[in-house]
N, C-alpha and C positions, 0 to 999 in steps of 0.2 A: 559465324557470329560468336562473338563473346557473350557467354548466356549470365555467366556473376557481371559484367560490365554490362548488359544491361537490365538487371533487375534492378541493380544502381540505380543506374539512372532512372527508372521508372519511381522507384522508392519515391528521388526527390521529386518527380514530377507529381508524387499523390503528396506531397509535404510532409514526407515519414525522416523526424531529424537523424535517425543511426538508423544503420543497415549492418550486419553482419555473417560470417558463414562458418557453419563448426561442423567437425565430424559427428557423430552418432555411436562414439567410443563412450563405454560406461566412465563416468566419475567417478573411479576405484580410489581416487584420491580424498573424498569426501567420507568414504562409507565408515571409518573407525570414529570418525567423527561426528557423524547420526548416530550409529548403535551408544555412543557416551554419553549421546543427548537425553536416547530413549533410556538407558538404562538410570539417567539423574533424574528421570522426570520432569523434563525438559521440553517436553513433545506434547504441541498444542492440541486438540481436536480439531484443528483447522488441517490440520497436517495429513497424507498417506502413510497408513500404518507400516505395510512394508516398504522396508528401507529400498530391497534391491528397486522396483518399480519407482523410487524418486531419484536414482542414479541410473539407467538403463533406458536410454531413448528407443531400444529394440522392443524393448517388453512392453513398449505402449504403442511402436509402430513397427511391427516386425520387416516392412519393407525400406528403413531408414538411412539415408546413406549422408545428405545434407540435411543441417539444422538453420534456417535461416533468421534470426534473431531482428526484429527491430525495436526503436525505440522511442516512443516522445517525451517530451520534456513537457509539466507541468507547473514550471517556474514562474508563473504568472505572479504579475504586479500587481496590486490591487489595492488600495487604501480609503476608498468609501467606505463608512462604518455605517451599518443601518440605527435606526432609531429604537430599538426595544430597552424595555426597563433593564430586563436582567438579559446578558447576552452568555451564549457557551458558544468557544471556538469549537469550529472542523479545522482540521487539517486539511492544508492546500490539497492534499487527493482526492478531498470530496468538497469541491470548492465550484464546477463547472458541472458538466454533464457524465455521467459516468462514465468513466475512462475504457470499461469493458467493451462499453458500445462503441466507443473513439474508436479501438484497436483493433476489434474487430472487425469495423468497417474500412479501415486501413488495410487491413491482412486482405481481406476480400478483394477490394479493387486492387490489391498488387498479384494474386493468386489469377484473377482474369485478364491481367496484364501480362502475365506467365504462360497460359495457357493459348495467347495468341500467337507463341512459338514454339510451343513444346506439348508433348503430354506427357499430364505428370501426376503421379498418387501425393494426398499429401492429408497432413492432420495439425490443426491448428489450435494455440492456445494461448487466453489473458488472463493470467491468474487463478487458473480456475483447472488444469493439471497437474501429474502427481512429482513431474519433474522439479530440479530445483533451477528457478528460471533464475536465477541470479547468477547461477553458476555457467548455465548456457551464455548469460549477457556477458561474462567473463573470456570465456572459452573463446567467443565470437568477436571481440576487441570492443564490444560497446566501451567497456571500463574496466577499472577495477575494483577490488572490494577495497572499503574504506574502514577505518578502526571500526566504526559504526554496523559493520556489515553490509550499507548499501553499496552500491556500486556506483561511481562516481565516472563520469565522463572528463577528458581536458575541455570542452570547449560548453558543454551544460551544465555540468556538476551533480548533483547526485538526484534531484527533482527528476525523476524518471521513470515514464510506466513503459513495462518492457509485455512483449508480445515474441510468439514465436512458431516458425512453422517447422514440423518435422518431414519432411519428402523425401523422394528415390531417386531426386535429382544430383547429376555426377558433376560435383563443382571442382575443378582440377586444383585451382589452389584455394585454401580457407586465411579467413583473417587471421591476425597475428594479437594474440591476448598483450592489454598494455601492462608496462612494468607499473609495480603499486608505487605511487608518489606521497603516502602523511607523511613519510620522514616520522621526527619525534614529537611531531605532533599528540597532544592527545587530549583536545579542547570537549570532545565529544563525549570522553570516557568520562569527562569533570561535569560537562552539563547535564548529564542522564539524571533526572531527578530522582528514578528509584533505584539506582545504580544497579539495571538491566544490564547495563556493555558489564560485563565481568570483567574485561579484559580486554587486551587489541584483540576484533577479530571476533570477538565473543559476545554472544548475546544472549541473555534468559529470559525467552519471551514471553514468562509466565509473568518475570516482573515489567513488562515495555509497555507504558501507558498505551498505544499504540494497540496492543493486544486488548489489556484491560478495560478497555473501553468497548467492544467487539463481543467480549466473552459472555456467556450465558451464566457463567459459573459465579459461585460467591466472590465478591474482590477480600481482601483479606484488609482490617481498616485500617493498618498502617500505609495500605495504597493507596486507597480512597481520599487519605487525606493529599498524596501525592498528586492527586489528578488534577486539583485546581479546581478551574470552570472549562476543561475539554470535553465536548458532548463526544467528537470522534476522532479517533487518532491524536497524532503528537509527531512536531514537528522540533523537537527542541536539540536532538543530533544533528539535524540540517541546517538549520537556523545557523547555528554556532559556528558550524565548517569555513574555513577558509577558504575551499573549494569553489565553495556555492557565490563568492564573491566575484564583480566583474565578471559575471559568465554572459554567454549569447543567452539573449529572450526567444522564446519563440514565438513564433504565429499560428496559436493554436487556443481563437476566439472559442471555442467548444470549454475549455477550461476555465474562463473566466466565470467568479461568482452572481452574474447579473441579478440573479431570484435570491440569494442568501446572501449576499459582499462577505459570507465568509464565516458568518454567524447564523446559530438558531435563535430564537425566538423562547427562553425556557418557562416563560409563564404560559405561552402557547403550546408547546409543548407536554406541559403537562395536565391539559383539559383535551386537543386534539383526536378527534376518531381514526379510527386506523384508516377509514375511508379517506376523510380532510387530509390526515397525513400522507397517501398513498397520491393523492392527489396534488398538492402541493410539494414534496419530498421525493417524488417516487425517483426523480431523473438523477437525483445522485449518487453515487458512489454508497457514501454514509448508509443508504434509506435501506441496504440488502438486509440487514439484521431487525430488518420489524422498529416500529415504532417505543414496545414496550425497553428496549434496550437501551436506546436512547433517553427515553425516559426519566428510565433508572440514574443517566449520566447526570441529567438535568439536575434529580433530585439530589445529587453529590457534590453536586457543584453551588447548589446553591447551601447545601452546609458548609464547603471549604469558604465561601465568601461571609459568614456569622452573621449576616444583617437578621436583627432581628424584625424588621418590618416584614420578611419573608416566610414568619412561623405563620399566618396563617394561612399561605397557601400552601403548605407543608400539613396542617391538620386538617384543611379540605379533602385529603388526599390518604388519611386512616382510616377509610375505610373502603379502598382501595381492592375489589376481588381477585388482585394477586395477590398474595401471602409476600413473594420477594420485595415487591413494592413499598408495601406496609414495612416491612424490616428495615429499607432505606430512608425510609422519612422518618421514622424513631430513631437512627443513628443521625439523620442528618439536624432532627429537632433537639438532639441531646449535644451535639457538636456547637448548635449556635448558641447556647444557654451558658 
C-alpha cells in the first residue's frame, strides 16, 4: 500500500482542501532572518522566544521524520449585514466557528484514519506551536509566500488556516514547494494601511492591524487612527490580491458567520459581561483574547468614525475600573471633538 496515496485520499474524504508532506530538516534558511527580526524589535509576544525551536521540528519532536501539512480555506461568502447602530468588522478568520476547533478536529479523524494502517508517534499543531507554520505550508507545496507573507494556493488563494502534524512516519517521496507567482505585482504592499509590508516579503508586525488589534500592549495613536472600525484582525492584503479572485469556494459551513454576519455589535459590546460575552462570543476565533480587548477595539473605532452622537456612550464608560480603558475613551472623546 501506498501510505502518502492514501492519507490523500483520506484527507479528501474528511473535506480537508490541501494535504501536503515535508521533511523535518531545520529551516536553516529562515534563521538570519528571525535573529534581524528579534534584534529590530520585531518579535511579537505572541511569538517563541528562541529562534532555534521555531525552525527545528526535532527539538519539538525529537522522533520526526515526516511533517504532514493540511489546509482549509476560509474564503467564505457572506453579504448579510446585521442590524446594529454601530457595527466593527472581524476578519473572515473569526467570522464561523473557531478554526482551532475546525483543525483540530480535522487532524484528529485523519490521525485515526492513519492509525487503521499503521502505527504511528505523532504531535500535532493549529496555531498554537513554536514552528513557523507557514513555512512548513511552504516546504509541503500548500503555496507560496505572497508579497504579503501569506501563503497563497493556485486554486484557493491565500484565505487559509493551515494545521500540521509532526510524525515518524517514513514517506518515500515529499511534495514539491510551488514556484512564487506575484510577478511585479505589488497591489498588497500599496494597500497595507499602516505600511506593515515594509517590503516584498516583509512584514512589521508590530505595525499589522491584524496584530494591533490582538495586542495587550499600548497602540501607538498614529495606529489607532489606522484601524478604522476593525474590532479583530484585518483583511485588507487579502482583499486586494489578485490571487484571491475566481478562486474555488469551499464547503466549509463551520466558517460561515451565522451568529455575527461578520460584525460585532460595539454598543453591546461595550456594556457586555464577560459571562454574556463568553456566552455569546465564546465560539469564535476573535473571543481568545478576553472581552476587554475587544473592547478597547470598539472604543477606537468608534473615535476613528467622529459621530458625535456617540460621546455619551464614551462618558458612560470614564469611569471604567481598567485604567487602559479609561485612557481609550479620553483619546477616542478627544479624536470626535
Amino acid at each position: 500500500m501506498d501510505l502518502k496515496e492514501y492519507i490523500v485520499n483520506k484527507s479528501k474524504e474528511l473535506n480537508i482542501d490541501l494535504i501536503g508532506f515535508t521533511d523535518c530538516e531545520p529551516f536553516y534558511n529562515l534563521k538570519d532572518y528571525l535573529i534581524e527580526r528579534k534584534r529590530d524589535n520585531k518579535q511579537t509576544e505572541f511569538e517563541e522566544e528562541d529562534i532555534d525551536k521555531r525552525i527545528n521540528p526535532k527539538l519539538i519532536f525529537p522522533e520526526c521524520k515526516t511533517i504532514i501539512a493540511i489546509g482549509l480555506s476560509y474564503n467564505t461568502t457572506f453579504n448579510e449585514k446585521p442590524d446594529y447602530k454601530i457595527k466593527g468588522i472581524l476578519s473572515k478568520s473569526s467570522w464561523g466557528i473557531d478554526y482551532h476547533i475546525v483543525l483540530k478536529n480535522r487532524i484528529n479523524m485523519l490521525i485515526k484514519e492513519i492509525e487503521k494502517v499503521t502505527d504511528f508517534k505523532y504531535k500535532y499543531f493549529v496555531d498554537t506551536g513554536p514552528l513557523l507554520d507557514r513555512e512548513i505550508a511552504r516546504k509541503s507545496g500548500i503555496g507560496y509566500y505572497g508579497k504579503n507573507c501569506s501563503i497563497i494556493n493556485d486554486e484557493y488563494g491565500s484565505f487559509i488556516f493551515i494545521g500540521y502534524i509532526l510524525t515518524d512516519l517514513q514517506i518515500d517521496e515529499y511534495s514539491t514547494p510551488t514556484e512564487n507567482k506575484c510577478g511585479d505585482c505589488d497591489l498588497c504592499l500599496k494597500a497595507c494601511p499602516t505600511k506593515a509590508l515594509e517590503g516584498p516579503y516583509r512584514v512589521n508586525p508590530k505595525k499589522c492591524l491584524s496584530y494591533l488589534t490582538q495586542t495587550k500592549n499600548t497602540i501607538p495613536y498614529e495606529l489607532r487612527e489606522k484601524m478604522g472600525t476593525r474590532i479583530y484582525g484585518c483583511d485588507t492584503c487579502q482583499i486586494v490580491c489578485p490571487k484571491n479572485k475566481g478562486i474555488k469556494i469551499p464547503n466549509h459551513p463551520e466558517f460561515i458567520p451565522n451568529k455575527t454576519k461578520g460584525y460585532m455589535d460595539i454598543e453591546e459590546l461595550l456594556t457586555i459581561s464577560n459571562s454574556e460575552f463568553k456566552k455569546k462570543y465564546g465560539h469564535m476565533a476573535g473571543s481568545w483574547r478576553g472581552k476587554n480587548i475587544l473592547k478597547r477595539n470598539g472604543i477606537i473605532a468608534i473615535g476613528n468614525m467622529g459621530n458625535k452622537e456617540n460621546i455619551q456612550l464614551l462618558k458612560s464608560l470614564l469611569n471604567d475600573p481598567n485604567s487602559a480603558i479609561r485612557e481609550y475613551v479620553l483619546w477616542a472623546m478627544e479624536r470626535i471633538k
